[in-house]
N, C-alpha and C positions, 0 to 999 in steps of 0.2 A: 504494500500500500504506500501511499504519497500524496505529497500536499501537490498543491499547482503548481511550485517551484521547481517541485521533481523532487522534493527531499523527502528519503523513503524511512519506513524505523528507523533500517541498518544505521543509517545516518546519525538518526535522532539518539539512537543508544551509543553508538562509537563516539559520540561526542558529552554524552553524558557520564561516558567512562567505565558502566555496568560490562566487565567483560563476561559475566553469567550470562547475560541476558543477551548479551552478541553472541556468545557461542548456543544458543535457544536458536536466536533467528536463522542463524545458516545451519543449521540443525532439520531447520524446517523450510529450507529453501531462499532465505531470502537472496539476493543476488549482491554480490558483493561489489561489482563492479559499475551500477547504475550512480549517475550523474546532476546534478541538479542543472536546471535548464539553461540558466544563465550565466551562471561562474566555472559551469564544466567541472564542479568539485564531487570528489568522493569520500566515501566513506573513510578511505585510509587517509585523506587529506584530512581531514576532522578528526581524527585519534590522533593524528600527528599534531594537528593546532592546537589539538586543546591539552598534549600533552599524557598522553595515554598509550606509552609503552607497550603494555602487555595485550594491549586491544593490537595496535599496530601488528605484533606477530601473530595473534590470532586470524587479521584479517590478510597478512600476508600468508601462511599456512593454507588458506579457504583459494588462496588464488587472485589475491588482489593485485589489480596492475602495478607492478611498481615505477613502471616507465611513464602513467597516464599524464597527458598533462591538464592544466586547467585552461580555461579560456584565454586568459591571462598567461600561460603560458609557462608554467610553475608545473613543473614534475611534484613527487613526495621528496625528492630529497632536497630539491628548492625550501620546498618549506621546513623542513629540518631545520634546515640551515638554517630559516627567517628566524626560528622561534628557538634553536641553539639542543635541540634534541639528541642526545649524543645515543642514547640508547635504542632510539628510532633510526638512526642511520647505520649504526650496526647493523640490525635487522635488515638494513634494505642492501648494503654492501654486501650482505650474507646471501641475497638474494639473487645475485649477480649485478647490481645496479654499481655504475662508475661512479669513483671518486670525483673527476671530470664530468658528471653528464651534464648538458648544459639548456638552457630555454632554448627557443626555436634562433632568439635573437642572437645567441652568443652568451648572454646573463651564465655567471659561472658561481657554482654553490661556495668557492672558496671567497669570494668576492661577497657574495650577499650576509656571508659568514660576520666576514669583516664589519662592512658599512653595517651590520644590524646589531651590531656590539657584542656578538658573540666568537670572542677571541679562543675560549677554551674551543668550542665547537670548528672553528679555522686549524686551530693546534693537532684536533682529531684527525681533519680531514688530509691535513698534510703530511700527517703519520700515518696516513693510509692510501697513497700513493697523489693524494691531490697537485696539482702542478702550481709549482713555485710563481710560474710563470703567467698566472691566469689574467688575463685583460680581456674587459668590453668596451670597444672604441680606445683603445689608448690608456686608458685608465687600468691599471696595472696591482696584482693584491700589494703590491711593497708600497706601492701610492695611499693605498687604501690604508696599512698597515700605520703608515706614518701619520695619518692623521683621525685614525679612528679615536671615536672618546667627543668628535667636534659637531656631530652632524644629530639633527632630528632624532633619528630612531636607534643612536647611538646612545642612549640613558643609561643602563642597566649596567654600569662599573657601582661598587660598594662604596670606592671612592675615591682620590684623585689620586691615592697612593699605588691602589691596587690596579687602576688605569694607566699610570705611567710605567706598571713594572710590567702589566699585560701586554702593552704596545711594543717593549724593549723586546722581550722574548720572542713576541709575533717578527718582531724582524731579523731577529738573530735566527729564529728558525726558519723564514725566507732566505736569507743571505748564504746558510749554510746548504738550502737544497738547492741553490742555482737559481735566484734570484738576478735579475738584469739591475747591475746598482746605477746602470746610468740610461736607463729607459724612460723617455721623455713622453709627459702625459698628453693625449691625445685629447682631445673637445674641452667638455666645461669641466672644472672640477668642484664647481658649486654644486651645495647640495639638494638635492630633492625633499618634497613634503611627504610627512609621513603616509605610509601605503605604495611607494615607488621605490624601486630601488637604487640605491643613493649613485650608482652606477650609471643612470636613464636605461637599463636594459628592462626587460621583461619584469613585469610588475602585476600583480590579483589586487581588482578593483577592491573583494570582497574582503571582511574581516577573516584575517586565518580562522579553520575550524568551524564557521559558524556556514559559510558558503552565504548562497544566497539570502540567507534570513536576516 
């Protein structure tokens, strides 16, 4: 069943976290990989937003696309990235899904990693073959690296202590995997408004997790 959005239980349950009651519905059929009509989001995309681990491998197990993207153009591991899930992209990297996979546009998860203040989640990704060397348009993660902590949707440091020592690191572990130290930025490096990625690459209109509601 579904609303007019197209948002079916599955949905409504993966996002409220009950992994009983998700492992009930596809027990009983429900379809794991059904989409709401306007954000293109699914169900794994809502366990992943809203932060629900153990739902995420449930619905990976069942057959969920790991590759789907949204409208907007956000894979699951896109929004890992956005939302700093480290335990969700295990699961998807377990899956066969790339460190590297990227939006249609170029958008690269080590990049949204970055600009979304999720340093430890960048740290993961690069410990698990992500490239040093990732840019959309010119804008490069070491670019990214150096000035994250500045931008919009960059908040989420404890504090300017543990902001300046997560940035050092972020670039000492760029530098060390092959990092371009003299790669000049490409277009704007002004930031975007919250809901875009600070990159201007592929971006979800919708609130992570909630899709189109």
């Amino acid at each position: 069943a579904a609303e007019t959005s197209g948002e079916t239980v599955l949905m409504t349950a993966a996002a409220t976290g009950n992994v009983d009651v998700v492992k009930a519905l596809l027990a009983h059929g429900a379809k794991v990989n059904v989409t709401t009509r306007d954000s293109g989001q699914n169900a794994l995309m809502w366990a992943i937003g809203e932060r629900h681990p153990e739902i995420v491998r449930v619905l990976v197990e069942a057959g969920a696309g790991v590759r789907d993207r949204s409208t907007g153009g956000f894979t699951p591991l896109l929004f890992a990235a956005r939302e700093g899930q480290i335990e969700a992209a295990r699961i998807l990297l377990a899956a066969g899904v790339s460190p590297n996979e990227t939006a249609e546009d170029g958008t690269h998860p080590v990049l949204v990693a970055i600009n979304s203040g999720q340093i430890e989640f960048a740290q993961f990704l690069l410990a698990n073959g992500g490239d040093a060397n990732a840019q959309v348009r010119g804008n490069t993660a070491l670019h990214a690296a150096v000035t994250a902590g500045m931008g919009d949707l960059d908040q989420r440091y404890n504090s300017p202590a543990k902001e300046a020592s997560g940035k050092v690191e972020l670039v000492q572990t760029l530098l060390k995997r092959g990092a371009d130290v003299n790669a000049a930025a490409g277009g704007t490096r002004g930031r975007a408004s919250v809901g875009r990625s600070l990159v201007e690459g592929a971006f979800d209109p919708y609130t992570f997790g909630v899709g189109s509601r």
